[in-house]
Short mmCIF file of the C-alpha atoms (twelve columns), coordinates in Angstrom:
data_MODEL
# 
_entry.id   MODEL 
# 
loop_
_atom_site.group_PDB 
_atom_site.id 
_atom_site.type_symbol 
_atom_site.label_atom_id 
_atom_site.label_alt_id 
_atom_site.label_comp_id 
_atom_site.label_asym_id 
_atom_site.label_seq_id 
_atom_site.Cartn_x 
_atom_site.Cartn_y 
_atom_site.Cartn_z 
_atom_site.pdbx_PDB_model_num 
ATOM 1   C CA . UNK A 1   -25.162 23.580  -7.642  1 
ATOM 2   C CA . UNK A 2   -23.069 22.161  -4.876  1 
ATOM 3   C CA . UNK A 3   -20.197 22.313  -7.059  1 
ATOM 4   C CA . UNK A 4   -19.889 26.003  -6.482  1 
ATOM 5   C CA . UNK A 5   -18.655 25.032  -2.851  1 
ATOM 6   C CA . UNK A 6   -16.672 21.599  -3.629  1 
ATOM 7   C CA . UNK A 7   -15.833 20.469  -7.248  1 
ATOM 8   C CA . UNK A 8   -12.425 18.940  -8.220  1 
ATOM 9   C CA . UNK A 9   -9.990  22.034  -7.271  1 
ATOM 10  C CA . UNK A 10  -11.516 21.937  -3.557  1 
ATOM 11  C CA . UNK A 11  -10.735 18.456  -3.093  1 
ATOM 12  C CA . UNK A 12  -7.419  18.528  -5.158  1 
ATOM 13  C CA . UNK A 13  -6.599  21.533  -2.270  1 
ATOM 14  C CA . UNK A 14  -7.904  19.283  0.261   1 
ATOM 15  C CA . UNK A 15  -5.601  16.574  -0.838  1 
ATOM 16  C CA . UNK A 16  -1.880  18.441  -1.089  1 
ATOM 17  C CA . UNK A 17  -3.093  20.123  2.454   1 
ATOM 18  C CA . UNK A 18  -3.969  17.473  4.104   1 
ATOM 19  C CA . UNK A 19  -3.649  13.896  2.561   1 
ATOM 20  C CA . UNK A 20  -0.583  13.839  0.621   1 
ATOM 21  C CA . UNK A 21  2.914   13.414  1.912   1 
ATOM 22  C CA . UNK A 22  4.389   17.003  0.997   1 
ATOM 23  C CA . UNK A 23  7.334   16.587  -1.695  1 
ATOM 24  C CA . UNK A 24  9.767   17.415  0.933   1 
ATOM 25  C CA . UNK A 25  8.897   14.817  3.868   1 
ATOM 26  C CA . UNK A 26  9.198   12.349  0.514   1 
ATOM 27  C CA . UNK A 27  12.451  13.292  -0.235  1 
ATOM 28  C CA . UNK A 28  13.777  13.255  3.150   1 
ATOM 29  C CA . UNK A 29  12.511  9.507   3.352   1 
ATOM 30  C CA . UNK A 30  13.625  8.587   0.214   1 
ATOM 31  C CA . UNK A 31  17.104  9.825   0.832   1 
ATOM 32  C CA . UNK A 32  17.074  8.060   4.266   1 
ATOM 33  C CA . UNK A 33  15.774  4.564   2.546   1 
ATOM 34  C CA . UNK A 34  18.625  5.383   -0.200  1 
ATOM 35  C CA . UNK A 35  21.570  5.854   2.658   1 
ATOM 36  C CA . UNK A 36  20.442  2.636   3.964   1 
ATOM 37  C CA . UNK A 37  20.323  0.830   0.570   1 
ATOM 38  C CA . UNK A 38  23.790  2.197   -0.068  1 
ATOM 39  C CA . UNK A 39  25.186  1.086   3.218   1 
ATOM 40  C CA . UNK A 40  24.227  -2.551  2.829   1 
ATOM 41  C CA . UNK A 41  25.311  -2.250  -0.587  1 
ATOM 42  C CA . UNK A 42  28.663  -1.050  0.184   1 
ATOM 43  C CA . UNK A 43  28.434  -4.260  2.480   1 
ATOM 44  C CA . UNK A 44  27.914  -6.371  0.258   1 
ATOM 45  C CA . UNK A 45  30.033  -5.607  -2.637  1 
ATOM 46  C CA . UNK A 46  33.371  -5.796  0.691   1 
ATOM 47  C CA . UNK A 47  31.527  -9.317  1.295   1 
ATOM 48  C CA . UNK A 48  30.577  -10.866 -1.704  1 
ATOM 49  C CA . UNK A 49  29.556  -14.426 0.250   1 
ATOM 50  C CA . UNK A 50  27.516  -12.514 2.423   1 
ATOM 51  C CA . UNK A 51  24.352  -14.079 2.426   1 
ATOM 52  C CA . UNK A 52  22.048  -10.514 1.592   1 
ATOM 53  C CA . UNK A 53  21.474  -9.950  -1.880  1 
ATOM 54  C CA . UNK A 54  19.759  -7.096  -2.316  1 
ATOM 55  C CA . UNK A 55  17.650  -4.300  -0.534  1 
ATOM 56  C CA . UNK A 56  15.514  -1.923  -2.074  1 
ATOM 57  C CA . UNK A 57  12.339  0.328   -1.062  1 
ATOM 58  C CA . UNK A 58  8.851   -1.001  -0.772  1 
ATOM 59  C CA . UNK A 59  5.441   0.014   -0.330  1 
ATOM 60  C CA . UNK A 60  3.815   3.262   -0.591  1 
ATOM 61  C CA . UNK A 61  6.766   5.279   -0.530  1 
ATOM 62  C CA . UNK A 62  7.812   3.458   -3.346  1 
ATOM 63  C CA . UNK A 63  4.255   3.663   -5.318  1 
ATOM 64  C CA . UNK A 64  3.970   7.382   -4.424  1 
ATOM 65  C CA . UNK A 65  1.055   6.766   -2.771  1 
ATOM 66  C CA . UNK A 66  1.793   7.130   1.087   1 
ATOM 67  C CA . UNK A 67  -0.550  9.587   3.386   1 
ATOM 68  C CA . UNK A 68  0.647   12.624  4.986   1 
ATOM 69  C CA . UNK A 69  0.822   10.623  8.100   1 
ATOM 70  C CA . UNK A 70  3.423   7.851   6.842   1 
ATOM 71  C CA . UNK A 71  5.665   6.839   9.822   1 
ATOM 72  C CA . UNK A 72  7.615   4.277   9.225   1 
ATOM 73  C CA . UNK A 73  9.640   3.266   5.491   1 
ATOM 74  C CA . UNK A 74  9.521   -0.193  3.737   1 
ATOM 75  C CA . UNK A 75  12.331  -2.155  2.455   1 
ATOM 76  C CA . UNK A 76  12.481  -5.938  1.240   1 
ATOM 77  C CA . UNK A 77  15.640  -7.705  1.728   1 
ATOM 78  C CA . UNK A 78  16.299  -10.166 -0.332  1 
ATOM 79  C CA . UNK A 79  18.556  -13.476 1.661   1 
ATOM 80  C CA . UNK A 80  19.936  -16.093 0.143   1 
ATOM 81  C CA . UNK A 81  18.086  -19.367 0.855   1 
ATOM 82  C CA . UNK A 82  20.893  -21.640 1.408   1 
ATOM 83  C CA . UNK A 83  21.670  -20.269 4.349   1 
ATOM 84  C CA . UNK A 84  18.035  -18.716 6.014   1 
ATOM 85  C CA . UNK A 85  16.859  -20.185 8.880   1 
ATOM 86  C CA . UNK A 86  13.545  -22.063 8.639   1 
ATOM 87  C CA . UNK A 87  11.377  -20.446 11.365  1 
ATOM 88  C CA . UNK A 88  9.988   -16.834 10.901  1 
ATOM 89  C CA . UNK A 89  11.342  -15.834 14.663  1 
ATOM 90  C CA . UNK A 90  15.078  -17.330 13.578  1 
ATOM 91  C CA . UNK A 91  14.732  -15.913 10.147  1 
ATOM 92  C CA . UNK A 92  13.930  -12.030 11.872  1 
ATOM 93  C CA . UNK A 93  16.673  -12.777 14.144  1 
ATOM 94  C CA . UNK A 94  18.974  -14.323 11.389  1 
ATOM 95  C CA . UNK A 95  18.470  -10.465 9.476   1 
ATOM 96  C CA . UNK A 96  18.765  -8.406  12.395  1 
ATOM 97  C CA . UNK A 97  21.636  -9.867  12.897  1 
ATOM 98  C CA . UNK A 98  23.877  -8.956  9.848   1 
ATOM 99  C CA . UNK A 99  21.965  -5.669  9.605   1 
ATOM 100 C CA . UNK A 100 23.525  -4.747  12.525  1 
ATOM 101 C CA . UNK A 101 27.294  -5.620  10.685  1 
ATOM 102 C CA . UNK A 102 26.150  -3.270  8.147   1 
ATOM 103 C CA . UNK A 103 24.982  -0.802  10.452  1 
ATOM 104 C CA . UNK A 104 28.011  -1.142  12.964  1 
ATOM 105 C CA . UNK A 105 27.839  2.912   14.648  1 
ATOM 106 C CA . UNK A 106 23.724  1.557   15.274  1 
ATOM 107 C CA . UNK A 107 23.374  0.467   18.542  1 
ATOM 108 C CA . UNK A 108 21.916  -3.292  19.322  1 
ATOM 109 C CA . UNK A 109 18.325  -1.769  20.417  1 
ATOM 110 C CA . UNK A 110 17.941  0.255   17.239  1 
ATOM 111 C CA . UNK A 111 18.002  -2.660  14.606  1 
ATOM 112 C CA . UNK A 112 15.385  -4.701  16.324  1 
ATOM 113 C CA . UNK A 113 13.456  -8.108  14.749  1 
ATOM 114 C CA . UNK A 114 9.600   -7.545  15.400  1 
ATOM 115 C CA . UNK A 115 6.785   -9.955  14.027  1 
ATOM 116 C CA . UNK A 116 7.402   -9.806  10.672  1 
ATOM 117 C CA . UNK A 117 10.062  -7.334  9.986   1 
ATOM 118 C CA . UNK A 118 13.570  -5.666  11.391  1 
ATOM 119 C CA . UNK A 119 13.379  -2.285  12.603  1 
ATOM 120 C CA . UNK A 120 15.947  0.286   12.221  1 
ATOM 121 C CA . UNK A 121 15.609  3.337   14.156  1 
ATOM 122 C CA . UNK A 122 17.723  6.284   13.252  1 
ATOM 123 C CA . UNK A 123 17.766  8.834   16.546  1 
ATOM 124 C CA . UNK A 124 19.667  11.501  14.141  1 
ATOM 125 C CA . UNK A 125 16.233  12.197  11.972  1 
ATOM 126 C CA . UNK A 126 13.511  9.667   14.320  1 
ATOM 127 C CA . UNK A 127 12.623  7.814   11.233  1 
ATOM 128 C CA . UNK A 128 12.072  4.102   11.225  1 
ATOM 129 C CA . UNK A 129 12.990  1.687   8.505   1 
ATOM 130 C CA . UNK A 130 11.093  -1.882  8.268   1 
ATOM 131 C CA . UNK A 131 12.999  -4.007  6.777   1 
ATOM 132 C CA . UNK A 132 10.989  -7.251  5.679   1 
ATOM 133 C CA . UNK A 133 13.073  -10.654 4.706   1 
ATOM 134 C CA . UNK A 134 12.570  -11.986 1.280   1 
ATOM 135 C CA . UNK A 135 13.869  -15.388 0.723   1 
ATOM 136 C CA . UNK A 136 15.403  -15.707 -2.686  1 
ATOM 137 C CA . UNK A 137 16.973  -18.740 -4.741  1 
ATOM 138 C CA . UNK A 138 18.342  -16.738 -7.492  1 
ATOM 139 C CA . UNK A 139 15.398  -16.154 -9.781  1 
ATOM 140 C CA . UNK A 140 16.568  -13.756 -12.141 1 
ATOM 141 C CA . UNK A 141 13.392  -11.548 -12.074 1 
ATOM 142 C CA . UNK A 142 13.592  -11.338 -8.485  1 
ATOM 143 C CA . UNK A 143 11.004  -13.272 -6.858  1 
ATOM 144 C CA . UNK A 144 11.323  -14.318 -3.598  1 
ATOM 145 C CA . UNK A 145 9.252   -15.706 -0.881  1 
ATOM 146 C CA . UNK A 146 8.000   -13.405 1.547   1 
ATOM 147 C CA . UNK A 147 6.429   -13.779 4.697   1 
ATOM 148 C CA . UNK A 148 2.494   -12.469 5.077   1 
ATOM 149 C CA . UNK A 149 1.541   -10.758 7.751   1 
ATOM 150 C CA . UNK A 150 -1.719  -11.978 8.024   1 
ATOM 151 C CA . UNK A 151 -1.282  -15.247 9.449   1 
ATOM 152 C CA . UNK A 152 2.438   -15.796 8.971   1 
ATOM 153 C CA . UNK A 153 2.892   -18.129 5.647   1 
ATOM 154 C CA . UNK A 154 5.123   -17.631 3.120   1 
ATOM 155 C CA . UNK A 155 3.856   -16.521 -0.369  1 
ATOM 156 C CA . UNK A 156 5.839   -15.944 -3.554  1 
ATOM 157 C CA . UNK A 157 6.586   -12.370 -4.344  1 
ATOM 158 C CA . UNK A 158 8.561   -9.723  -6.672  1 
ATOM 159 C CA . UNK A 159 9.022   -6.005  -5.588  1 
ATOM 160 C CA . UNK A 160 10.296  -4.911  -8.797  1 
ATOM 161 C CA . UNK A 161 7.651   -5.913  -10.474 1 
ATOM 162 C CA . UNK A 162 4.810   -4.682  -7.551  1 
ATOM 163 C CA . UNK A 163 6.851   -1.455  -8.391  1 
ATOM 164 C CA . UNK A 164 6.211   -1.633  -12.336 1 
ATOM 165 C CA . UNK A 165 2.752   -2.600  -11.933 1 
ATOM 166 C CA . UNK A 166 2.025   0.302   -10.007 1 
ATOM 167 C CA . UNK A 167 4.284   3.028   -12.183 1 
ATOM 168 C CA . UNK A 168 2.883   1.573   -15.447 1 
ATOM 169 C CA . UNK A 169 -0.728  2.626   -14.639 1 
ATOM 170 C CA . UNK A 170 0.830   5.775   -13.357 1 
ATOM 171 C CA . UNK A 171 1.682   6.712   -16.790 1 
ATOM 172 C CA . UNK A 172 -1.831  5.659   -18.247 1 
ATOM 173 C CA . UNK A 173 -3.287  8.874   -16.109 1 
ATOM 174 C CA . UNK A 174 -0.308  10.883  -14.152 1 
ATOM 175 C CA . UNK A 175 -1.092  12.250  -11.518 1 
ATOM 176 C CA . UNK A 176 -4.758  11.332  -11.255 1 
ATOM 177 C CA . UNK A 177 -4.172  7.882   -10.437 1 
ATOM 178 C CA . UNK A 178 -2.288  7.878   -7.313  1 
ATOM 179 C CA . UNK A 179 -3.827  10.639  -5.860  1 
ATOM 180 C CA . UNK A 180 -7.444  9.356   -5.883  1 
ATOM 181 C CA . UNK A 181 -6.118  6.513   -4.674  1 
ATOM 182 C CA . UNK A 182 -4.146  8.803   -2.238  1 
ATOM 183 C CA . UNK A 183 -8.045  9.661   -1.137  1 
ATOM 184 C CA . UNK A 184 -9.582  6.682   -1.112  1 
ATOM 185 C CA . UNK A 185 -7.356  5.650   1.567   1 
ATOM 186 C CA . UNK A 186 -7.651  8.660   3.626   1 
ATOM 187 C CA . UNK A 187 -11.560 7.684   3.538   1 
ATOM 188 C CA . UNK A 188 -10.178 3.865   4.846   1 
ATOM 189 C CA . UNK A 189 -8.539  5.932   7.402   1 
ATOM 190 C CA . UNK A 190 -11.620 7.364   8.765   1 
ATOM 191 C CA . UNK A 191 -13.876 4.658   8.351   1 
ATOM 192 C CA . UNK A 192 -11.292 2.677   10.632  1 
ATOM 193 C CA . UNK A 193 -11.779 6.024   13.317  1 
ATOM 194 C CA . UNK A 194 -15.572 5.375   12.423  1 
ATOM 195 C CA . UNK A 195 -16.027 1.612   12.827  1 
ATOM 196 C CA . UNK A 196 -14.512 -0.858  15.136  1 
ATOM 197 C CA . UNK A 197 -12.938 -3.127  13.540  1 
ATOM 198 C CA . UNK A 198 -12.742 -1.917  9.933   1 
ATOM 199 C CA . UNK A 199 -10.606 -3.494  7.555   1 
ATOM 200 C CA . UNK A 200 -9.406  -2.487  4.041   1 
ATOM 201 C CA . UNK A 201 -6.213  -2.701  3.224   1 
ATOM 202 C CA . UNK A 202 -3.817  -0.087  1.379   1 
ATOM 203 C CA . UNK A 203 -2.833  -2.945  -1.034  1 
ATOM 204 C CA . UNK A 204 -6.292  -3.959  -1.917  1 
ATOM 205 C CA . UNK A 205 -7.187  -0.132  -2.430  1 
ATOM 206 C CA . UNK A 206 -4.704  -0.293  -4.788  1 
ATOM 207 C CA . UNK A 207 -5.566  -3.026  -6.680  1 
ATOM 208 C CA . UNK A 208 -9.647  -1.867  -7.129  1 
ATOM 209 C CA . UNK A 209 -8.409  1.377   -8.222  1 
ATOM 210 C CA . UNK A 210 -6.357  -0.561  -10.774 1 
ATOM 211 C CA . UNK A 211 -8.967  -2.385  -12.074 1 
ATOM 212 C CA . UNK A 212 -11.708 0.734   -12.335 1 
ATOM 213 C CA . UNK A 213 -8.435  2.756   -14.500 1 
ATOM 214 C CA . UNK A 214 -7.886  -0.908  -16.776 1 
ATOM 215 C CA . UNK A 215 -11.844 -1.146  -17.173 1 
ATOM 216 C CA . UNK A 216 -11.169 2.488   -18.587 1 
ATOM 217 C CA . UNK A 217 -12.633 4.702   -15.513 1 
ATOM 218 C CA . UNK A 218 -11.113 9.011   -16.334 1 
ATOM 219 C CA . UNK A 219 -10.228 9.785   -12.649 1 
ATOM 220 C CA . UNK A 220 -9.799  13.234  -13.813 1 
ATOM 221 C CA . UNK A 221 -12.605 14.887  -12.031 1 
ATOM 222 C CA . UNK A 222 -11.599 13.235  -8.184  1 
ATOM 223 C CA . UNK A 223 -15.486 13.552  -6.928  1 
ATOM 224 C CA . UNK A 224 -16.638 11.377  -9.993  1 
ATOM 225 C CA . UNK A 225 -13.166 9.462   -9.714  1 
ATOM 226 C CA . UNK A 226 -14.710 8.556   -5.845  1 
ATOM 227 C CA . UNK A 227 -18.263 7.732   -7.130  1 
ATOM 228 C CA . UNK A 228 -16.411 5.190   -9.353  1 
ATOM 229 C CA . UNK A 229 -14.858 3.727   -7.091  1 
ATOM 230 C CA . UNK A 230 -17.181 3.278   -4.268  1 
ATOM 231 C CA . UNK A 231 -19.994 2.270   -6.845  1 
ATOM 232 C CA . UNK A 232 -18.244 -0.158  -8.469  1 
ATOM 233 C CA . UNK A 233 -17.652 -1.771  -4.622  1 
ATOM 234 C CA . UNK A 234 -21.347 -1.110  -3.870  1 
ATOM 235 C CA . UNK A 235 -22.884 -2.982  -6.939  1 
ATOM 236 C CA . UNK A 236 -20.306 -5.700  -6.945  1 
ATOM 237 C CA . UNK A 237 -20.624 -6.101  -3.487  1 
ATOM 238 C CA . UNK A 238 -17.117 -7.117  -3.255  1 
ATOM 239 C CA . UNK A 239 -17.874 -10.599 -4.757  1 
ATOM 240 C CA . UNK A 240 -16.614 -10.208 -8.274  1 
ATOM 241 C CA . UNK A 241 -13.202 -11.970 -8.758  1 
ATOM 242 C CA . UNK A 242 -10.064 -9.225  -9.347  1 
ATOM 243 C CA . UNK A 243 -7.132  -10.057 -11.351 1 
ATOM 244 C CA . UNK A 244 -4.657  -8.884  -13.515 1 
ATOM 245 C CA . UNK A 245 -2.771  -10.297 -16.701 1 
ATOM 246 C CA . UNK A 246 0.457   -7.841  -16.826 1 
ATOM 247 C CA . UNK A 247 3.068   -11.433 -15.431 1 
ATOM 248 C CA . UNK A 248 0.719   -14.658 -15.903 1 
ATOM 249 C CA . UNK A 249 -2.419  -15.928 -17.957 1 
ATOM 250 C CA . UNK A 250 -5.554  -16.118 -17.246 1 
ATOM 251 C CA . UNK A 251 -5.508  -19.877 -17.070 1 
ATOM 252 C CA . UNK A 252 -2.864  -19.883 -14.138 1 
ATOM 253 C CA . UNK A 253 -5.533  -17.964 -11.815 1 
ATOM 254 C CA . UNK A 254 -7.101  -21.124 -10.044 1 
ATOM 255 C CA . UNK A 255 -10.629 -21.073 -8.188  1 
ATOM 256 C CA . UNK A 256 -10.722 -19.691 -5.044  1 
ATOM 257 C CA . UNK A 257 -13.666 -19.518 -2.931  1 
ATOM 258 C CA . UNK A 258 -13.209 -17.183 -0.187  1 
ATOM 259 C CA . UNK A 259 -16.074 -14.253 0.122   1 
ATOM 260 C CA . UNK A 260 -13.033 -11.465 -1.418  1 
ATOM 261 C CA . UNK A 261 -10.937 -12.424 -3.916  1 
ATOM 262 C CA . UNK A 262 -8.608  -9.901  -5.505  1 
ATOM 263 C CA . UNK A 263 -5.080  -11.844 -6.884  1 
ATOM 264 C CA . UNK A 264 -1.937  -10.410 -6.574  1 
ATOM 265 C CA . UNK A 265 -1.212  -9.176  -9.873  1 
ATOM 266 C CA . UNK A 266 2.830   -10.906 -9.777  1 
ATOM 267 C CA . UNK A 267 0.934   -14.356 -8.107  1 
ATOM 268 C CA . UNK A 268 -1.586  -16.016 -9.876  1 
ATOM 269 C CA . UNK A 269 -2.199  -18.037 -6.747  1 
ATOM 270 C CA . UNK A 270 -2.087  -15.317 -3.814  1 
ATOM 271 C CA . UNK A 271 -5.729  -14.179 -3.307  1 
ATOM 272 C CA . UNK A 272 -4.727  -10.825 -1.302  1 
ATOM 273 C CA . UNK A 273 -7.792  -10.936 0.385   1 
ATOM 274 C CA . UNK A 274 -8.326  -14.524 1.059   1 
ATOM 275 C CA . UNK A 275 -8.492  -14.106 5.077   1 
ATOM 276 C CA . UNK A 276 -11.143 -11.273 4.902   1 
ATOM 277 C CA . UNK A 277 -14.524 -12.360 6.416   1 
ATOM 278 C CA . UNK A 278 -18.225 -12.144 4.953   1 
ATOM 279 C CA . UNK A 279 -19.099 -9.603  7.798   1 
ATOM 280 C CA . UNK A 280 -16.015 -7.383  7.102   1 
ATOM 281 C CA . UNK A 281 -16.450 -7.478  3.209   1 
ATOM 282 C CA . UNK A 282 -20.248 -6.717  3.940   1 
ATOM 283 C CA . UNK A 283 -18.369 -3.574  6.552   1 
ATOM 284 C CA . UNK A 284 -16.998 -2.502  3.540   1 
ATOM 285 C CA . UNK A 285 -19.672 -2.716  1.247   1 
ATOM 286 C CA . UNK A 286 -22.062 -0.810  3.838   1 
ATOM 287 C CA . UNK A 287 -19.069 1.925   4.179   1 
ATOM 288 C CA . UNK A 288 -18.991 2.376   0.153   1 
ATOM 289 C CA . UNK A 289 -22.748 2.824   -0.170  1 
ATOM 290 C CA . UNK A 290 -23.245 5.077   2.795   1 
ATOM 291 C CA . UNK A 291 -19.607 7.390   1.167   1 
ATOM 292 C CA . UNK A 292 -21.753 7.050   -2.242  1 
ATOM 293 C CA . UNK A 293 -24.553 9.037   -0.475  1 
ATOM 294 C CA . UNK A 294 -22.844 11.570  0.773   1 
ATOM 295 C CA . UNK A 295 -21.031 12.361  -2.286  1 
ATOM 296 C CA . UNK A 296 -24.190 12.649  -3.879  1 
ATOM 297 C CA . UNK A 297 -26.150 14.992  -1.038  1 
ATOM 298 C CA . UNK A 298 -22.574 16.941  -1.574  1 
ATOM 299 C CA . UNK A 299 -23.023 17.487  -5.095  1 
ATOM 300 C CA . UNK A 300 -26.483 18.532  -4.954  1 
ATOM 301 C CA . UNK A 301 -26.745 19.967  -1.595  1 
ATOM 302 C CA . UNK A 302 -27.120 24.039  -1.864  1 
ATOM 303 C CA . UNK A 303 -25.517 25.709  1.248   1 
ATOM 304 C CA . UNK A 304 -21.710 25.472  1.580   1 
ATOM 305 C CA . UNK A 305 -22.213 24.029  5.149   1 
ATOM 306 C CA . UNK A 306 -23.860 20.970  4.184   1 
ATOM 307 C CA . UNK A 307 -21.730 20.298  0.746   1 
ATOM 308 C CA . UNK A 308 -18.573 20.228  3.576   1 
ATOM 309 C CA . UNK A 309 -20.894 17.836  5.935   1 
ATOM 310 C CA . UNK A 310 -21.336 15.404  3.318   1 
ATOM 311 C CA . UNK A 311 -17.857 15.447  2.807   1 
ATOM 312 C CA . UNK A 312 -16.623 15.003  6.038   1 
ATOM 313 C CA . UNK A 313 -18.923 11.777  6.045   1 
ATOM 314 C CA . UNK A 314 -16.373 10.300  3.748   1 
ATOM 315 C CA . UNK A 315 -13.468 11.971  4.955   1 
ATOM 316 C CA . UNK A 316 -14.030 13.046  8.819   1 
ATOM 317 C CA . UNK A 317 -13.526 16.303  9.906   1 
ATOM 318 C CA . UNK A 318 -9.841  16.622  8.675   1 
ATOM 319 C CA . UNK A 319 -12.154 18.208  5.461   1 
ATOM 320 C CA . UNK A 320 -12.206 21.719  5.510   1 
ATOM 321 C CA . UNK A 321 -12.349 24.418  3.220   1 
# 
């Protein structure tokens, strides 16, 4: 009955008005992360010795699955190891550095090292680029070692193929598959407004979402595309192990026994979720099942005013029709 008042075209709407980054934000970052790609490029074809290989955009720009309230762009840089320095402070430093030769109308204060990345700030348009250092020894498929920023190790990594991973499921179901995945993180979003301390990151949304389409999930209909997903938490309670066969075998995945473990589909041996505790793997658990509920009273409740209550139980008050 409910259906009447939300089905799949409400919360499609719901999405392009209020979740999605509109098409034209995109392209503006895009076009910014692609004049800074070209400038360093320009760089480094004057210097060929010069000791950054390669920059490119990263994340969920990249993906196509950034929120309406992106505010900064990812890049990886990719620097040659001969010549990066050992610590993570020198290294950020070291970048920052010979960004700022590539960048030289940018001001000192607006290419800035932080924790784990470089800032650039461009005053023209306000935007901010993070730039994070990749350290690189010439593999030819790009991996690199990149620095976590969890707790500050170095794991191996390859954007290009991060990229691929993500774009080849995008074909399986276009469209479908980045939005609800689009969603689910808008309901991380308000579950982080809802509970202190609330931890789920985008990456790891990514990755479950992943597994539901490879297990064959249709996220064609988004409120059954949601139940999927937030079911498939609930009954597994988080403990089954996640992985992914696209870049290594199954026999390269080793035993790990944290309380999460979902591998990083281009590193057999980076559990993405290795530092997340029993209590905030339980948090999410306890989230999924309580947004399972609602969807259900929303899909059988029979006034319009409590079909849009449920919903704003998984996705805050930002829901509105």
């Amino acid at each position: 009955m409910a259906r009447e008042h939300v089905s799949h075209k409400e919360i499609a709407q719901y999405a392009k008005d209020k979740v999605n980054l509109p098409k034209e934000w995109a392209d503006e970052y895009r076009a910014q992360a692609g004049r800074v790609r070209d400038k360093v490029t320009s760089y480094l074809d004057e210097h060929q010795d010069y000791t950054l290989k390669k920059i490119l955009l990263s994340g969920s720009l990249a993906k196509g699955t950034a929120l309406k309230n992106l505010n900064d762009i990812d890049m990886a840089c990719y620097i040659s190891c001969t010549d990066a320095p050992s610590s993570t402070s020198d290294l950020l430093q070291y970048l920052a550095e010979r960004l700022r030769k590539a960048f030289p109308n940018l001001t000192a204060d607006q290419v800035r090292p932080n924790t784990y990345s470089v800032t650039i700030s461009f005053k023209g348009s306000g935007l901010d680029v993070d730039v994070v250092p990749i350290i690189y020894d010439n593999d030819p498929l790009w991996y690199g070692k990149l620095i976590s920023q969890e707790d500050g190790s170095y794991l191996d990594t390859c954007i290009p193929r991060h990229l691929e991973f993500i774009r080849k499921r995008k074909l399986e179901q276009p469209t479908h598959f980045a939005q609800i995945i689009r969603l689910a993180k808008q309901w991380v979003k308000n579950m982080k407004l809802e509970r202190s301390g609330f931890k789920f990151k985008s990456f790891m949304v990514e990755l479950v979402m992943a597994k539901l389409l490879d297990d064959g999930k249709d996220f064609s209909d988004y409120p059954e595309a949601l139940q999927h997903f937030f079911t498939y938490l609930a009954t597994s309670d988080f403990a089954e192990l996640i992985t992914f066969y696209d870049y290594y075998n199954r026999s390269q995945v080793p035993m790990f026994l944290e309380r999460v473990k979902v591998v990083d589909p281009v590193n057999p041996k980076n559990n993405a979720a290795k530092l997340y505790t029993a209590a905030q793997a339980n948090d999410i658990v306890d989230a999924a099942l309580d947004a399972g509920d609602a969807i259900d009273a929303a899909l059988t409740a029979t006034t319009k005013e409590k079909t849009i209550y449920y919903w704003q139980k998984v996705f805050g008050t930002s829901f509105q029709i």
